[in-house]
C-alpha positions in Angstrom: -29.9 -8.3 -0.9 -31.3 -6.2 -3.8 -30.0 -3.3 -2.5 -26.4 -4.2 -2.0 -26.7 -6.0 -5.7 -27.5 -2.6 -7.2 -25.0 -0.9 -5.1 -22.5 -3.7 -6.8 -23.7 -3.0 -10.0 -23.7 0.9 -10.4 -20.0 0.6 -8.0 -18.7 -2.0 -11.3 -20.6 0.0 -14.2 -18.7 3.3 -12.7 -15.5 1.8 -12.9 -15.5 -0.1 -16.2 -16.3 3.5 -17.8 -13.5 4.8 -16.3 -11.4 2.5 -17.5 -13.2 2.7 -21.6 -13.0 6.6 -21.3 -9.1 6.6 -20.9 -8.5 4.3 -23.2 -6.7 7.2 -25.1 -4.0 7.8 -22.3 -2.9 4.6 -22.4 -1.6 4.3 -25.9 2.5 4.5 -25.1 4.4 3.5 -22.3 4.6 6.7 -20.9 0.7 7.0 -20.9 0.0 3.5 -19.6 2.5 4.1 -16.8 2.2 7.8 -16.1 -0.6 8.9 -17.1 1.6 11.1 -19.0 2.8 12.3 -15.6 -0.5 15.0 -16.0 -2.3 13.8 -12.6 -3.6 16.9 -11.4 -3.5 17.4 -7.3 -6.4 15.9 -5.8 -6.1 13.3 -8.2 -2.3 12.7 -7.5 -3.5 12.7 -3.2 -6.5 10.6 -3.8 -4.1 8.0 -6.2 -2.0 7.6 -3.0 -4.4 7.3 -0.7 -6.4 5.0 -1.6 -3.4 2.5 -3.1 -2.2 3.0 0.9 -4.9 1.5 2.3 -7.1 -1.5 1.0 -9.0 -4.6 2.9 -5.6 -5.5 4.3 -6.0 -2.6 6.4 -9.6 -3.0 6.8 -9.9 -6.9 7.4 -6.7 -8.0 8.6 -4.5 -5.2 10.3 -8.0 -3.2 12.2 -9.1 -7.1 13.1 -5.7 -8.0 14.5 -4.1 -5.2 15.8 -7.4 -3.9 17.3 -7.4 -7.3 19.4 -3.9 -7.2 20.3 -3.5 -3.4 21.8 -7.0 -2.3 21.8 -7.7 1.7 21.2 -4.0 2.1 21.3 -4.2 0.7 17.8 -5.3 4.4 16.5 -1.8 5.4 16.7 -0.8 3.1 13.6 -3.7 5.2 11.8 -2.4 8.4 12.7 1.5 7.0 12.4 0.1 6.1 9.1 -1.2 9.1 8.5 2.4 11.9 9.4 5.0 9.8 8.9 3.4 7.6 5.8 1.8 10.3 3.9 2.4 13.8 5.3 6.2 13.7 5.5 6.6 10.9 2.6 4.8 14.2 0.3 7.1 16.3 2.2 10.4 14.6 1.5 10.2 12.8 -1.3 6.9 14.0 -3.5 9.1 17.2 -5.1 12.6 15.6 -5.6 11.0 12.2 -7.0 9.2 14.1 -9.3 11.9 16.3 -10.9 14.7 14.0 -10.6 12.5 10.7 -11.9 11.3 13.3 -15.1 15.2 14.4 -15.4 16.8 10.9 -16.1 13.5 9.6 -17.2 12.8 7.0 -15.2 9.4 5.4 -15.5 9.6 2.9 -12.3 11.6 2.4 -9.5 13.8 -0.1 -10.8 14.6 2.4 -13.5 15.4 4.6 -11.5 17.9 2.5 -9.6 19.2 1.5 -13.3 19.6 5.1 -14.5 20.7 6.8 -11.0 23.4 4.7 -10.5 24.0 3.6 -13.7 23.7 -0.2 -13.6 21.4 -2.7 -15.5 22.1 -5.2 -13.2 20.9 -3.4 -10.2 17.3 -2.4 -12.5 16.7 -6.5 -13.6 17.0 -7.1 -9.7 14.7 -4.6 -8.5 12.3 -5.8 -10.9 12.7 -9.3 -9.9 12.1 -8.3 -6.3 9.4 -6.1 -7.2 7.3 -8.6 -9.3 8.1 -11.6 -6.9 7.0 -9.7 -3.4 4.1 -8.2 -4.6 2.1 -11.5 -5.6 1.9 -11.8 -1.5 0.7 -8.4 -1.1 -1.9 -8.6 -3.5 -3.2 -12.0 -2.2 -3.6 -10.5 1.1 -5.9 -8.2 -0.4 -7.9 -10.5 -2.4 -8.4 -12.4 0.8 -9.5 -10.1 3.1 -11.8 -8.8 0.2 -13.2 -12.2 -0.6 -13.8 -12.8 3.1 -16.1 -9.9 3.6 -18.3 -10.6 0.3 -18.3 -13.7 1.8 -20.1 -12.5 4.9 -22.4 -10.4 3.5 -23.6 -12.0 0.2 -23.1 -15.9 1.5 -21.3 -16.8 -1.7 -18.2 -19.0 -2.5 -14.7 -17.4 -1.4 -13.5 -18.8 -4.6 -15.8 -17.1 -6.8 -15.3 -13.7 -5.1 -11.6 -14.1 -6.1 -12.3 -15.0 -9.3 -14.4 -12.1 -9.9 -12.3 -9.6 -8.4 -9.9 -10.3 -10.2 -11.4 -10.2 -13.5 -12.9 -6.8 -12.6 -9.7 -5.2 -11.4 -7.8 -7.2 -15.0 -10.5 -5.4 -17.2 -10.1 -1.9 -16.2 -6.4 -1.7 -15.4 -5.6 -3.3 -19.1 -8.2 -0.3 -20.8 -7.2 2.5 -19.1 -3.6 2.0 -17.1 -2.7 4.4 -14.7 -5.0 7.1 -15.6 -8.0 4.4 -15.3 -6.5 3.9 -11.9 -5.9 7.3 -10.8 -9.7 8.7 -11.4 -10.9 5.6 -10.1 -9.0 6.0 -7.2 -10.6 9.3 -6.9 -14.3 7.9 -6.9 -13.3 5.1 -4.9 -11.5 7.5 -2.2 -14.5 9.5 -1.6 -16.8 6.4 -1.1 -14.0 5.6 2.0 -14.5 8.6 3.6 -17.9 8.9 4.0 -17.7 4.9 4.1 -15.9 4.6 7.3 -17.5 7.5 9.0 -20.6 6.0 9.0 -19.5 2.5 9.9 -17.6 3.9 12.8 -21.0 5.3 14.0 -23.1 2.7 13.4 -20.7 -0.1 14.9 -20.7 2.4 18.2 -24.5 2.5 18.2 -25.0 -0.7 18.2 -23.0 -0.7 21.8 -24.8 2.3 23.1 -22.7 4.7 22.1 -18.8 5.8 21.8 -18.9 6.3 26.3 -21.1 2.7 26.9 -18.5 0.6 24.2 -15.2 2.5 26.0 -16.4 1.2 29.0 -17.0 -2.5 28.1 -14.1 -2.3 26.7 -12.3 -1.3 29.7 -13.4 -4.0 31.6 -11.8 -6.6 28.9 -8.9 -8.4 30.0 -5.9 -10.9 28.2 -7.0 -14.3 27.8 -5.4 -17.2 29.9 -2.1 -17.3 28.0 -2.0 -14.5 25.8 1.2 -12.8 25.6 0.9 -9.4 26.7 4.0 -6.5 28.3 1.5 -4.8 30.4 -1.5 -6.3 32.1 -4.2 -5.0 34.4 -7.6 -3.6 34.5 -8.8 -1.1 31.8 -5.0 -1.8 29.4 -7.5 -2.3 26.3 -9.0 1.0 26.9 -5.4 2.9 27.7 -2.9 5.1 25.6 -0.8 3.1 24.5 -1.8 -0.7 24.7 -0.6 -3.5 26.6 2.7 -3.8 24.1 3.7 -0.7 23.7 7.1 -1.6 21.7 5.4 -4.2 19.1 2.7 -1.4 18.4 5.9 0.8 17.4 6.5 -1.7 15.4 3.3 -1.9 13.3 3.7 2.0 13.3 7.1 1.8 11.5 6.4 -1.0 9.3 2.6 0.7 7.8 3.8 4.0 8.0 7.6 4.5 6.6 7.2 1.3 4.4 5.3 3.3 1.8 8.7 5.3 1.5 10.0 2.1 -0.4 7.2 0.4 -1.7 7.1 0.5 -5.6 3.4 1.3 -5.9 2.8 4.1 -3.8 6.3 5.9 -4.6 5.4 5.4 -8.2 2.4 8.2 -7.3 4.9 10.8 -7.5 6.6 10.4 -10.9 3.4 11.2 -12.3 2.9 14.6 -10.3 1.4 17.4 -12.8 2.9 20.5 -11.3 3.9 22.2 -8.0 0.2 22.6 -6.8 -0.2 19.4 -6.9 2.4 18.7 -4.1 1.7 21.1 -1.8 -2.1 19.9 -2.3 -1.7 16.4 -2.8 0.4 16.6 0.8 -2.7 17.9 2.9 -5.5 16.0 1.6 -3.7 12.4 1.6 -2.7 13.7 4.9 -6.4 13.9 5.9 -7.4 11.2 3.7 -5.6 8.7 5.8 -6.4 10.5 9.3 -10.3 9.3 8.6 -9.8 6.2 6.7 -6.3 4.7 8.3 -7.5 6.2 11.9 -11.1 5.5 11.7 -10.3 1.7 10.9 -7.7 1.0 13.8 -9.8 2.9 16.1 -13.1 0.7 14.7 -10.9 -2.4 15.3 -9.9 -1.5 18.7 -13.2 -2.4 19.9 -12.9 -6.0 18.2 -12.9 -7.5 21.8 -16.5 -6.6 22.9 -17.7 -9.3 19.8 -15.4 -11.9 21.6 -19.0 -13.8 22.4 -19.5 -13.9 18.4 -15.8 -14.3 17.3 -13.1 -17.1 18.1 -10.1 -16.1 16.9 -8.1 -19.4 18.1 -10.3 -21.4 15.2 -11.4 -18.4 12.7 -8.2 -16.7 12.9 -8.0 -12.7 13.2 -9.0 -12.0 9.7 -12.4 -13.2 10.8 -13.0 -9.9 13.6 -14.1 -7.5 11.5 -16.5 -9.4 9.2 -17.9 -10.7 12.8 -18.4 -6.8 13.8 -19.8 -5.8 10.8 -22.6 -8.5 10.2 -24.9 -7.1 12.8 -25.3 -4.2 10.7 -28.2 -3.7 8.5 -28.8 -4.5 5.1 -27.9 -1.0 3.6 -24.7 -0.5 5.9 -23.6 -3.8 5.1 -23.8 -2.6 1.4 -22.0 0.6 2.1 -19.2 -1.6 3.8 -18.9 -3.9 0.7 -18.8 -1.0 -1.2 -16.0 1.0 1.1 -14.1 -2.0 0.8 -14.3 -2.7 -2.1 -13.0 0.7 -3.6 -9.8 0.4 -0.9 -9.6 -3.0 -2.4 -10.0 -2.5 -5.6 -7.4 0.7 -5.7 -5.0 -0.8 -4.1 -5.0 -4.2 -6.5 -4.8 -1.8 -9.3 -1.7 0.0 -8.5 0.1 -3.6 -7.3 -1.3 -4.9 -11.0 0.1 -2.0 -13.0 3.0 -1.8 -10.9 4.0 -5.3 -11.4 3.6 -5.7 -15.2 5.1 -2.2 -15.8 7.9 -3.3 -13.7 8.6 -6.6 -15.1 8.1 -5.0 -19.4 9.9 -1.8 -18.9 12.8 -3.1 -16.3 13.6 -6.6 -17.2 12.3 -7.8 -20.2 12.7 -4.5 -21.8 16.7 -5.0 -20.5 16.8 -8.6 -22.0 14.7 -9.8 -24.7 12.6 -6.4 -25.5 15.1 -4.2 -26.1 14.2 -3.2 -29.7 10.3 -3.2 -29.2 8.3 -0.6 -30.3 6.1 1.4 -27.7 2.9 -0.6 -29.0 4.4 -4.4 -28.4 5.4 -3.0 -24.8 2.0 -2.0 -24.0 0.7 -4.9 -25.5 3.0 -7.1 -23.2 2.3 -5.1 -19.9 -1.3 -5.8 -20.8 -0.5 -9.4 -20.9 1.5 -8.9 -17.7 -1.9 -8.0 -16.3 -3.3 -11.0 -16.4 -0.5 -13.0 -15.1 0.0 -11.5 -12.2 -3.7 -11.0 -11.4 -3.6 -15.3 -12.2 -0.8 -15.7 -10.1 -2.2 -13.7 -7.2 -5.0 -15.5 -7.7 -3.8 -19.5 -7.3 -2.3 -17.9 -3.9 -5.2 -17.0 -2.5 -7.0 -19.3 -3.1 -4.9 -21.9 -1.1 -5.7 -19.4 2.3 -6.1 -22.7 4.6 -2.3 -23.3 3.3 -0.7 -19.5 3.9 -0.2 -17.0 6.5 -3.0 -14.5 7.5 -3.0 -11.3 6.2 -0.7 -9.4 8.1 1.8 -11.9 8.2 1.5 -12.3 4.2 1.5 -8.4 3.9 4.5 -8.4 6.6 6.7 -10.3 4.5 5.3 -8.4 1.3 6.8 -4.5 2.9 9.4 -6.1 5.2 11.2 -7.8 1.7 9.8 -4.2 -0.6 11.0 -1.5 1.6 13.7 -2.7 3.3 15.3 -3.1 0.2 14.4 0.2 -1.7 13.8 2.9 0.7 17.2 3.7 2.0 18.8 3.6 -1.6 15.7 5.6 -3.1 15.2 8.2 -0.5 19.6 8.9 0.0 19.6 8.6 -4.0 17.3 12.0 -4.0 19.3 13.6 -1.8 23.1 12.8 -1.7 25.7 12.0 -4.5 27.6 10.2 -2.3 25.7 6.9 -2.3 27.7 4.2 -4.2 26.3 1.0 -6.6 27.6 -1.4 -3.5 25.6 0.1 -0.6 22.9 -0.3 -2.8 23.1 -3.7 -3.5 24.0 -4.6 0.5 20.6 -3.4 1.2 18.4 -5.5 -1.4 20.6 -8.6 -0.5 20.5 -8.1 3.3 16.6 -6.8 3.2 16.0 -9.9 1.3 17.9 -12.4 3.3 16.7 -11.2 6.5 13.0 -11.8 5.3 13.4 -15.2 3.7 15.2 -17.0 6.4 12.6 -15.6 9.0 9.8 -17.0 7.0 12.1 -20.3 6.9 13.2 -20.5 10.6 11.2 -17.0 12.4 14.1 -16.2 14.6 12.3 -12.7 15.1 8.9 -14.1 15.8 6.5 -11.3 14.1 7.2 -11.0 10.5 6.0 -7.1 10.9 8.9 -6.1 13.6 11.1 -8.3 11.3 9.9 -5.7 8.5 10.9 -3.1 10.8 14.0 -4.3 11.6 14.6 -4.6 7.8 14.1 -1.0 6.8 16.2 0.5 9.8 19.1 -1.4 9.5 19.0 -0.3 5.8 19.1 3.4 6.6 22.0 2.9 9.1 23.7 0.1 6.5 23.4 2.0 2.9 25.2 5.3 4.1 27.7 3.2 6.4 28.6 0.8 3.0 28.8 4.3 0.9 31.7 5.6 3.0 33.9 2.4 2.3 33.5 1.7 -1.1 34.1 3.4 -4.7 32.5 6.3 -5.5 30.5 6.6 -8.9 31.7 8.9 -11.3 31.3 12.6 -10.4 30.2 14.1 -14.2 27.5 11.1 -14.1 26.4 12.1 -10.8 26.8 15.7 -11.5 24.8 15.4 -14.4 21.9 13.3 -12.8 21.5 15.9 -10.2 21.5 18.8 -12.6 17.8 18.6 -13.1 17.6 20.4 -9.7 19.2 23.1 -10.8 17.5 23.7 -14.0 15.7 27.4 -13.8 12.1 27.8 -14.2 10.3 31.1 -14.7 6.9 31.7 -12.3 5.5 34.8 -10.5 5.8 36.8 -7.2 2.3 34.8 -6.1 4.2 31.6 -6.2 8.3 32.8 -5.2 9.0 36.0 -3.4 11.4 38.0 -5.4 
């Protein structure tokens, strides 16, 4: 117990200096948001990382999706880690960088405001922005709370509350840069982190050959809804639901493409090193840490002795696997988590208040405030949201696990923004209409399936959400009125603007 207190302690005392040595970026709104958009490359890969992957990921996606397609569930890590990080650098980390800094755009409701030239459709992103992520963030307080729960036998009320507090106080001193080098610490932890869980969960079976073949030997429970049954499918290649898990794979891995808080990584790029660089490494980053958590979960089912899910629910499998561990490794897990935790809540925190200063209020009641008053009033945002987030988790008996709470979260978030974000980067043709079919259909779809589910997971209705939107926004753009071409002309200039560099960096 001593031990993991002093791992706590150094962990907290770590990250409130961060956050009181960059007090001085956070003086404007550009600095609070952006960092100044000066995030150097590993700083700009280790941001995205680590605001990617938190105690949802940990706790309730490994636990569940472990249990329901067994060591097939690795593929959502490495789904996770080329389509969600590798190609999402690749396709948008260069364009949203140039373009965002061209029309100045701070957020991603600004950007919608100022790329296609409506206030309307900027006060609506904000709305949905602020609204879905309060889920989102519950989600992670509770799968955070549950595991300090385990391992230090104290209230799940007072972990929130504590949390919270922490994540508040060092997001309100230091804003995104506080964030970003945090994020840095806090990524390296979860590497080594999850490598040595991995091993030590595996030990504990005798070894990666003795738990694959226990594992092989599991079969469905009476009544559990499977595609494909029979002997060794928990052990196979790709599960006994192949189609759902494509699902999951969609829904964690393209969501980030339209999720506020991780897209927001890019509008603070430093310079062209830091794309290329911050492509490979959050490419790696989230092969270990994504990969080595699905692949640790897919062994959920050998603790079904020690676990029941029908009365503890799947948020409870991984805290079950994890508390045979010893004292110091539970430590290093609290620790792991908490820096994926703790990352993640700070990005959703800064993202929301930003969002809701900058985009709405700064579009209604705020627009002649100074720089000061909105910094001031983000910081106050801060500890709204963080309440908010708060009340909700603490009422878990009353809401969904966590998937289902982060389903709804990225199913509502992405299907809305990513088809309109990524075709805004890319074509002039998209229209104001097409853009506004996708937050109102994205948004429909996703609250009257958590009113009457008529598609039954809330993480293939996610799916559904954000493909329909890429066939719907380009579709809508073809029948309705163009936006002006010198407004367009002039918003896509900033590709075109010419640089100077050398023969190491462009060929002649």
């Amino acid at each position: 117990m001593i031990t993991k207190i002093l791992l706590l302690c150094v962990f907290f005392a770590i990250m409130i200096g961060i956050g009181l040595y960059t007090r001085k970026h956070a003086t404007d709104v550009d600095g609070f948001v952006l960092g100044s958009r000066s995030a150097g490359p590993w700083i700009s890969a280790f941001a995205y990382g680590t605001s990617y992957f938190s105690a949802v990921v940990f706790v309730g996606y490994a636990g569940q999706f472990g249990w329901r397609f067994g060591l097939a569930s690795t593929w959502i890590g490495l789904g996770n880690a080329i389509l969600g990080s590798m190609l999402a650098w690749f396709v948008l980390g260069r364009r949203t960088r140039v373009m965002t800094q061209h029309i100045d755009a701070k957020t991603m409701p600004d950007f919608f405001g100022k790329r296609y030239n409506s206030k309307a459709l900027k006060i609506a992103a904000s709305l949905i922005t602020f609204v879905f992520l309060i889920p989102y963030t519950a989600s992670v307080y509770n799968g955070l709370s549950r595991l300090f729960g385990m391992a230090f036998d104290i209230p799940y009320s007072t972990c929130l509350i504590v949390m919270a507090v922490l994540t508040g106080v060092y997001v309100i001193l230091g804003g995104y840069m506080a964030t970003a080098i945090n994020d840095f610490v806090q990524g390296i932890i979860m590497l080594f982190g999850i490598c040595a869980v991995i091993m030590s969960v595996l030990n504990g079976q005798g070894g990666f050959y003795s738990a694959l073949t226990k594992l092989s030997e599991q079969v469905p429970a009476a009544g559990e809804e499977v595609v494909v049954n029979g002997n060794g499918i928990f052990a196979s290649f790709f599960g006994p639901d192949p189609l759902s898990l494509l699902g999951v794979i969609i829904l964690t891995s393209l969501g980030t493409w339209g999720l506020p808080q991780m897209v927001g990584k890019f509008y603070a790029i430093k310079n062209e090193e830091s794309v290329k660089t911050g492509m490979i490494v959050s490419t790696f980053f989230a092969i270990v840490v994504s990969g080595g958590c699905y692949f640790l979960g897919g062994f959920g089912r050998l603790f079904s002795d020690k676990v029941d899910v029908a009365k503890d629910g799947f948020d409870s499998i991984i805290p079950t696997m994890l508390s045979t561990l010893p004292d110091i490794l539970i430590g290093i897990v609290i620790v792991l988590v908490l820096s994926a935790s703790m990352s993640t809540l700070s990005s959703l925190v800064l993202t929301s208040s930003s969002t809701l200063t900058i985009d709405f209020l700064g579009e209604t009641v705020m627009k002649k405030a100074d720089e000061k008053k909105k910094v001031l009033v983000m910081r106050i945002f801060v500890v709204v949201f963080v309440v908010i987030s708060v009340v909700i988790a603490l009422n878990k008996d009353s809401i969904p696990n966590i998937a289902m709470l982060m389903g709804y979260s990225w199913g509502a978030l992405a299907g809305a923004f990513l088809a309109p974000f990524m075709y805004g980067l890319y074509s002039k043709k998209i229209t104001k209409l097409s853009v506004w079919v996708s937050f109102i259909f994205s948004l429909a779809v996703t609250i009257v399936n958590m009113i009457h589910p008529f598609i039954k997971s809330p993480i293939n209705a996610g799916a559904f959400t954000m493909l329909v939107s890429l066939v719907l926004v380009p579709l809508v753009s073809m029948i309705t009125p163009k936006m002006n071409q010198e407004e367009v002309d002039s918003i896509f200039a900033g590709y075109d603007e010419k640089v100077e560099t050398t023969t190491r960096e462009v060929l002649d």
